[in-house]
C-alpha positions, 0 to 999 in steps of 0.5 A, spaced: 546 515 520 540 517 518 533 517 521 526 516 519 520 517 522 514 511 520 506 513 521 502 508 521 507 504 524 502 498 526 499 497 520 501 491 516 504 495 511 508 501 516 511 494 520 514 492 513 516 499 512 519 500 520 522 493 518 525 495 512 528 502 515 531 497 521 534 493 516 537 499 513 541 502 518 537 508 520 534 511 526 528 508 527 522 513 529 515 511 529 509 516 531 503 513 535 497 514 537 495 516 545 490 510 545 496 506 541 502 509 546 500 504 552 499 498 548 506 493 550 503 488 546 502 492 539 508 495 540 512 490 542 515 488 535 517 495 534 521 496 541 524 489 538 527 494 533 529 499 537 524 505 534 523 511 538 516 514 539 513 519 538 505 521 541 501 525 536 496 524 532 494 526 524 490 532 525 495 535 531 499 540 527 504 540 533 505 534 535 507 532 527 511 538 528 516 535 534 516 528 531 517 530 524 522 535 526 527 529 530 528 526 524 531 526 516 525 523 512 518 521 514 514 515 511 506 516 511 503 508 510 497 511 513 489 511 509 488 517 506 484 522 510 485 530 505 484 534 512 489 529 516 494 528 510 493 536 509 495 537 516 501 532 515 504 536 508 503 542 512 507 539 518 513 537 514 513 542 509 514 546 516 520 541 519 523 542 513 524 535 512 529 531 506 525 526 504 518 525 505 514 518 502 506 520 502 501 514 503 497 518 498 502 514 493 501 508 495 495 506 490 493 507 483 499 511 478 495 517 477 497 517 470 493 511 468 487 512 473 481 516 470 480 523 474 473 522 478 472 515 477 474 513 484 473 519 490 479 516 495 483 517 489 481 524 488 482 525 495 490 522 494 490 526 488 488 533 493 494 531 497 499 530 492 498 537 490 498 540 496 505 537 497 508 539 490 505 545 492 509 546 498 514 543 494 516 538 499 522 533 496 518 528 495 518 521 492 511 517 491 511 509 490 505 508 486 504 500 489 497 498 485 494 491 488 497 490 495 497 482 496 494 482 503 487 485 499 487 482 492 491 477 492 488 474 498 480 475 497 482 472 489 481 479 486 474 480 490 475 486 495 468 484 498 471 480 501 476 482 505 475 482 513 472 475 511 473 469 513 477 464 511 482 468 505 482 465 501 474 466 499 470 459 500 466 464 494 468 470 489 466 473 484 468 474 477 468 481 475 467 482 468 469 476 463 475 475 468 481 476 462 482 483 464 490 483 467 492 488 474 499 488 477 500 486 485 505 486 490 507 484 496 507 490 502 514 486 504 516 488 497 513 496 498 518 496 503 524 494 500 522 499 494 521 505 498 527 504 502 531 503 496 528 510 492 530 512 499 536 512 497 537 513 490 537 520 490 535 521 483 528 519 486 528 526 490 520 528 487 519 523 483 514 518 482 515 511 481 510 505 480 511 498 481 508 493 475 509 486 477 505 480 478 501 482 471 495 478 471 488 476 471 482 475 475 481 467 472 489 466 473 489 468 479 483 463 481 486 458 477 493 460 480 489 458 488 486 452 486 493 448 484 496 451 490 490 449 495 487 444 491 479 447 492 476 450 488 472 456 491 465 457 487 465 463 482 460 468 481 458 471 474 458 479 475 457 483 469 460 490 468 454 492 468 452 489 475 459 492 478 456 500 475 450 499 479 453 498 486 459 503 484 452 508 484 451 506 491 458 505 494 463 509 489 469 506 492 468 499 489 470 504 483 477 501 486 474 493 483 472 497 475 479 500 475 481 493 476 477 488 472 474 493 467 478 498 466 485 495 467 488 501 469 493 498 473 497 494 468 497 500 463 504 503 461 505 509 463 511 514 463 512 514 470 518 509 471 517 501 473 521 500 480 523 492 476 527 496 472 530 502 475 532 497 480 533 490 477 537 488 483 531 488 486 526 481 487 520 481 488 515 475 491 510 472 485 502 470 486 504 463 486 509 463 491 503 467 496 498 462 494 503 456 495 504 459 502 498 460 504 495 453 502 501 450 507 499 455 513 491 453 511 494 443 512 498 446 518 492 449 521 488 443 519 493 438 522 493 442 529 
């Protein structure tokens, strides 16, 4: 049997891995913070699964050592941090362990983002040289937009943490006709264990490019799901370059709606189609779920 450690476990997107990884028939090992470690409530779901625990920390090279030395492969669903991810790679390289999936993929496919555009990508890009460097057998997912993000904020990344989500309010970014792809962090999951898998997938790269579509048919999308219609607010490409020079992260929102960087074809190879056994969850099926959830809170 084979055993995985998930980092980030009890973020949205590390429980779908942890979920998966169960499902899988592996051994289950999580790694949680000392703060996280006494927290029944946040735990329960992965003791419910049976995981092992490990306490450590990102930047304790010691405590990332054990608990990637107890198992196979290791997933990092973490945020990307270059000095703690670095720490992670030298870890593992030092474990010596057999497959590893760096958070540093979860994102944009480097082919088709511009270099400089964005620093947390150039961050990611840092560390997926460090791991190549260490000539670890990796496999990166590249996901593009993460439902829990883009779909539910109508394609507006302002507004997430906002409430409710769908937004009352988004804004349009550029003529909203430039097309991006989405996926489920369910889906993410269910991709990388089967890469997981596959061991033609041993330091490879692979995207996932399904749910291609606009900001306007996204919105248009919500609106028959939900019957309301969110008020629109024009923002031109030009709008977008001057808040991206004061916050250079919100480059995330020019490779989206200006540049379409995450529905560019690439050579990297498409997970629908290395893996065409594999369903995914449509934008319309999330929409038509969350406008359900919104008549059920109303009625209670």
């Amino acid at each position: 049997m084979t055993s995985t450690l998930i980092i980030g476990a009890t973020g949205l997107l590390g429980g779908e891995m942890a979920q998966a990884s169960a499902r899988n028939g592996d051994r289950l090992h999580v790694l949680v913070r000392p703060a996280t470690a006494g927290n029944d409530e946040r735990l329960r779901p992965l003791k419910e699964l049976g995981a092992k625990f490990h306490v450590g920390d990102l930047d304790d090279y010691d405590s990332l050592v054990r608990a990637a030395g107890a198992v196979d492969r290791v997933i990092s669903s973490v945020h990307v941090h270059s000095a703690s991810e670095m720490t992670l790679v030298r870890a593992l390289s030092d474990a010596g362990v057999s497959r590893y999936v760096p958070s540093a993929g979860f994102g944009l496919d480097f082919a088709a983002a511009a270099p400089g555009s964005i620093p947390p990508l150039d961050l990611k890009r840092a560390v997926f040289d460090a791991i190549k460097e260490a000539d670890l057998p990796y496999t990166v997912i590249y996901t593009n937009g993460f439902f829990s993000t883009w779909v539910a904020t109508l394609g507006d990344l302002m507004r997430f943490g906002s409430s409710p989500l769908p937004p009352e309010e988004v804004t349009l970014y550029g003529s909203g006709n430039v097309p991006a792809t989405f996926v489920s962090e369910k889906d993410i999951a269910t991709v990388t264990m089967r890469a997981l898998n596959d061991p033609n997938a041993v330091r490879s790269e692979i995207r996932i490019a399904q749910n291609k579509i606009t900001q306007n048919e996204m919105i248009d999308l919500w609106c028959r799901a939900s019957g309301r219609s969110p008020r629109i607010v024009p923002h031109s490409a030009a709008e977008l370059e001057a808040k991206i020079a004061s916050a250079p992260w919100l480059g995330l929102l020019r490779a989206f709606w200006i540049r379409g960087e995450t529905a560019l074809e690439t050579a990297t190879p498409e997970a629908g189609a290395l893996y065409p056994e594999l369903t995914f969850e449509t934008i319309e099926s999330a929409y038509v779920a969350m406008a359900d959830a919104e008549r059920q809170q109303w009625r209670g």
